[in-house]
N, C-alpha and C positions, 0 to 999 in steps of 0.2 A: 320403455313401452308403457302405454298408458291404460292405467288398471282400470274396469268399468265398474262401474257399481250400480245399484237399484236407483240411486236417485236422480233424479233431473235439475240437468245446471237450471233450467229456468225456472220449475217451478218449485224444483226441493229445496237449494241453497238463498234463492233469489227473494221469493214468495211463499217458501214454506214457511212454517211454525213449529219446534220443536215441543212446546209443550200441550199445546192443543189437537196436532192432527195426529196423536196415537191414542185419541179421543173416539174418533170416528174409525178406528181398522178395527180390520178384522172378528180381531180376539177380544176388544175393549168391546163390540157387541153383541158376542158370545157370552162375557161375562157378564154383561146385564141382563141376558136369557135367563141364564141358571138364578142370577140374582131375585128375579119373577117369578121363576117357577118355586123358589124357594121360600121364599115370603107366600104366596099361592097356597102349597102347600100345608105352610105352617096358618094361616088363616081358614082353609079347609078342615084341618083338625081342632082348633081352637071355637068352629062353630060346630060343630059333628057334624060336618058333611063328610068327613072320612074317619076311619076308625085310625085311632092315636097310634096304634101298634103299626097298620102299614104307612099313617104320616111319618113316623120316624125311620122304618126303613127307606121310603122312597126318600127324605130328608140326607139319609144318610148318602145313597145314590147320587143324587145329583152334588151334592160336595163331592165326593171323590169321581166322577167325571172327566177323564180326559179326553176331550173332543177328537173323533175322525175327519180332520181340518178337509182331508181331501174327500172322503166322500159328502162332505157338507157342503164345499164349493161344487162339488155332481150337481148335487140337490138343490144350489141355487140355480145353478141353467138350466138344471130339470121343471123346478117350481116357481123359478122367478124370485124368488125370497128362503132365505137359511132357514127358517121353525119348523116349517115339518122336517128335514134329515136333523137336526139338532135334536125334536122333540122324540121321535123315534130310538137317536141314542139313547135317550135318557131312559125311554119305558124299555127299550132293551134291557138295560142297565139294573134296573129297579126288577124285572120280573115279576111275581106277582102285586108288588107292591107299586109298579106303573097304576091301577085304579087311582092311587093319589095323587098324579100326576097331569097336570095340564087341564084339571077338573074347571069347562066352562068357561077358557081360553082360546084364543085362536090366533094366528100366526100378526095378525094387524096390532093385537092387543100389543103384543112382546115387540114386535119393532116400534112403536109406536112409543109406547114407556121406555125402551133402551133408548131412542133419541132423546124425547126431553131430558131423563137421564145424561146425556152426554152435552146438553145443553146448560142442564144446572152446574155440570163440572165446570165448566168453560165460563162460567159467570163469573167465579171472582178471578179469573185471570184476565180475563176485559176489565171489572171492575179496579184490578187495581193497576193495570197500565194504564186507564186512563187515569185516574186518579195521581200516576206520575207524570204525567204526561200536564195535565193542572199546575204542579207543583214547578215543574221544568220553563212551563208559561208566567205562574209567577214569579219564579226566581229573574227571568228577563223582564220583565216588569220592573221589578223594584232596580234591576241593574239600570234598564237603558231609557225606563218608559217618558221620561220628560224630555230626551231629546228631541230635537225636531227632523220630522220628515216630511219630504213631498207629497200631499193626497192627488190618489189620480181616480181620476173617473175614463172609461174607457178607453183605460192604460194610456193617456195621453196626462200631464201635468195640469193637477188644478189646483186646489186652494192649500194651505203647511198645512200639516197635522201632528200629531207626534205617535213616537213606537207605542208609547202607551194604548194608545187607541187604536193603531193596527190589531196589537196583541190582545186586546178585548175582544176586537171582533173574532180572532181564534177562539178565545175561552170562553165567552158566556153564554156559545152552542152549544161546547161538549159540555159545561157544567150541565147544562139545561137535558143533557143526552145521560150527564151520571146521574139525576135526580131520576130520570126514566125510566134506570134499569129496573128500579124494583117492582114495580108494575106491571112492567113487560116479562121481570123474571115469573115473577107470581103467575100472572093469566097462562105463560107455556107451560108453566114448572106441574102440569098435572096429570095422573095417572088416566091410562086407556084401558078399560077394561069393558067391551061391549059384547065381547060371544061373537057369533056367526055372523049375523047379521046386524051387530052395532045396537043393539037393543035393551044391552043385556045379556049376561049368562040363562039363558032359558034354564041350562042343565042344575042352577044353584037354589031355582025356584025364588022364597020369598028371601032368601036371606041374601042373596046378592048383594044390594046395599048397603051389608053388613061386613059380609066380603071383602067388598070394595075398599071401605074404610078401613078395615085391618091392613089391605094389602097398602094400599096409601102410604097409610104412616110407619109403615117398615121401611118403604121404600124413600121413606121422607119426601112425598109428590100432595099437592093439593086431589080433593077430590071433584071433579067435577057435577055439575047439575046433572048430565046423561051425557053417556057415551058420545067420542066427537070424532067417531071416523071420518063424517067426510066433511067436518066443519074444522078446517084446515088455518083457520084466523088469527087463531092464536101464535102460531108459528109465522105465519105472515107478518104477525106483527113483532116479533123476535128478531124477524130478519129485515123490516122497515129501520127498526132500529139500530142493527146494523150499519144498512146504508147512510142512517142520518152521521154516525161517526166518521167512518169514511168518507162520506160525501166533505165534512166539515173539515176534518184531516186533510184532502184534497184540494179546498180551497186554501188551506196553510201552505201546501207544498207548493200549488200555481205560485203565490206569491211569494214565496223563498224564492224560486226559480228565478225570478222575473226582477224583483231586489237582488240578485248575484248577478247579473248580466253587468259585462265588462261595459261598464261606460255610466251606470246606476250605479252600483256600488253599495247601496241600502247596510249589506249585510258582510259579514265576514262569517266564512266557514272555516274548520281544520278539517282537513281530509276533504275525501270529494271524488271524483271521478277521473280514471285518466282516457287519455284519446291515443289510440297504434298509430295515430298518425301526427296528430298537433301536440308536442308537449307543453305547450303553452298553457292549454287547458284544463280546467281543473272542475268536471262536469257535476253539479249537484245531485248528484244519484239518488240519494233518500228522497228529496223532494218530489223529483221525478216519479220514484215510487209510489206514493202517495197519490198523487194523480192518478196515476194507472191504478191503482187497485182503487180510489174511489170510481173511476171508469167503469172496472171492471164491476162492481157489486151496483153499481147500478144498473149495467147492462142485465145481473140474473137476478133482481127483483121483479121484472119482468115475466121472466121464466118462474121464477116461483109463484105467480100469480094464476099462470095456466094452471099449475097444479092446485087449486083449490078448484078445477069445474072436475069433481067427479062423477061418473055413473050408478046412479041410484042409491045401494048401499055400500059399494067399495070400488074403488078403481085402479086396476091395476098399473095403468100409465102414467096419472099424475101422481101415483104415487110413487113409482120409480122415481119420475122426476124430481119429487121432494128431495129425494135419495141422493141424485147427481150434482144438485143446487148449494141445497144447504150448507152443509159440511164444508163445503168451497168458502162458501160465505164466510162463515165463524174463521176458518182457516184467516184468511184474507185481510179481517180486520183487525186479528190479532197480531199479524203480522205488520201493519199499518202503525199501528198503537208502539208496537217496540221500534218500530223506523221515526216515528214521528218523535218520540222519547232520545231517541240514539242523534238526531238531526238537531233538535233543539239543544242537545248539549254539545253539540259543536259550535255552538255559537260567540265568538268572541267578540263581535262589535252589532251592535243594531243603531240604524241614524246615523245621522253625522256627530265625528269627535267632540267632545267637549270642549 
């Protein structure tokens, strides 16, 4: 009998990622809450905005914390977003010593730093599949790059070329993509902390500022100029940079496909695909993949794009949809990166023999 489980053949085994997408659940955005509120905290008492004695108790409070998972999932279809049932456990929790708690905060603020949070995680795991992935390119390089192959221009035969020069064209995009990360990491990698209306903690008065920067550098996040509820750009471009990966991955894997076609020959794989019906076949799957997910993240750059028109000072639906998007995205590319790394090492012949 066939035992079911939580996951999905298609997108859990196929397109999931094991070490990035327990980045984005649940509990990994739970514990970037308490992480905020606790930094918060301890920068509220460090500026006397709260008296030391109930910082330390509510300090203590939210460390020992164990979330009511189910009434918090209530409170999300009740609210739309987990902070208020999370923040309420916690001043539950804390009793009189709740005053220290969530002082000049608001639920945008904590989702908001838990995602980049969950974006700075997921950096050097990009950062260093590609970087293997580099590595996996040169090594075919130095193996096959002076033999000669067919260049074709609109897949019909035109002038020799050699693998060398195919495999350039793979690499000196994604280098161009790893020189980018940092850049891209720095502009998202920054803390939200606006209050109510994006403006600022009214409630912290003039030391906000002050605030801010304390809570920052706990949280290890840049500070921002002001508050970026609804200037959503930076994240845009996080995930533009995505796509440029994938997208660049994708044109690798068109042409793997297309080099393994019975009668080209280009390329020699180990392993590979089978068919229930022709055993003959021996279907490029990675490559395949590759495609498809650079398809795919280009098709929700798109959609992440809607969600920068927000309503005035916050919007509740492009930011859902940030919610729906993103997280897919990261998922997706990481998963690209260890296929394209796993594909190129199957590679036993590039060109014609020697």
């Amino acid at each position: 009998m066939i035992q079911a489980t939580n996951a999905s053949v298609w997108h859990g085994s196929l397109f999931g990622d094991e070490a990035l997408a327990p980045l984005f659940s649940e509990i990994a955005f739970l514990d970037r809450f308490a992480r905020f509120e606790r930094a918060l905290t301890a920068a509220l008492r460090d500026h006397g905005l709260v008296e030391a004695a109930m910082a330390e108790r509510a300090l203590a409070a939210i460390a020992a914390l164990e979330p009511d998972i189910a009434a918090i999932r209530a409170g999300l279809c009740e609210d739309g977003v987990q902070v208020p049932a999370f923040v309420r456990q916690l001043k539950a929790a804390a009793g009189d010593a709740a005053v220290a708690i969530h002082v000049g905060a608001t639920s945008q603020d904590l989702v908001d730093t838990a995602t980049v949070l969950a974006l700075k995680e997921a950096e050097p795991v990009l950062r260093a599949r590609l970087a293997a992935v580099l590595e996996a390119l040169d090594g075919l390089a130095a193996r096959f790059g002076r033999r000669p192959l067919m260049g074709r221009t609109r897949m019909q035969a035109a002038l020799p070329v050699t693998v060398g020069a195919r495999l350039a064209g793979w690499s000196e995009p994604l280098r161009r993509h790893l020189h980018r990360l940092d850049p891209v990491a720095a502009e998202a990698g920054i803390l939200q902390f606006g209050g109510p209306v994006g403006q600022g903690p009214p409630a912290l008065g003039g030391k906000g500022p002050r605030v801010a920067e304390s809570l920052a550098a706990e949280l290890g996040l840049g500070v921002p100029d002001r508050p970026w509820h609804t200037d959503r750009s930076a994240l845009l471009g996080y995930a533009h940079w995505l796509t440029l990966v994938t997208g660049t991955l994708g044109k690798m894997g068109q042409d793997v496909a297309l080099m393994a076609q019975q009668g080209i020959d280009e390329i020699a794989l180990t392993g590979g695909g089978t068919s229930s019906a022709m055993a003959h076949k021996q279907n490029p799957v990675l490559a395949e993949k590759l495609v498809a997910i650079a398809r795919f993240n280009a098709a929700q750059i798109g959609g992440l794009q809607q969600a920068m028109v927000h309503e005035q000072e916050r919007s509740g639906s492009a930011w859902m949809l940030e919610w729906m998007i993103l997280p897919q995205m990261v998922i997706a590319t990481g998963r690209a990166l260890a296929d394209a790394h796993a594909m190129l090492g199957s590679v036993t012949r590039l060109g014609e023999a020697d």
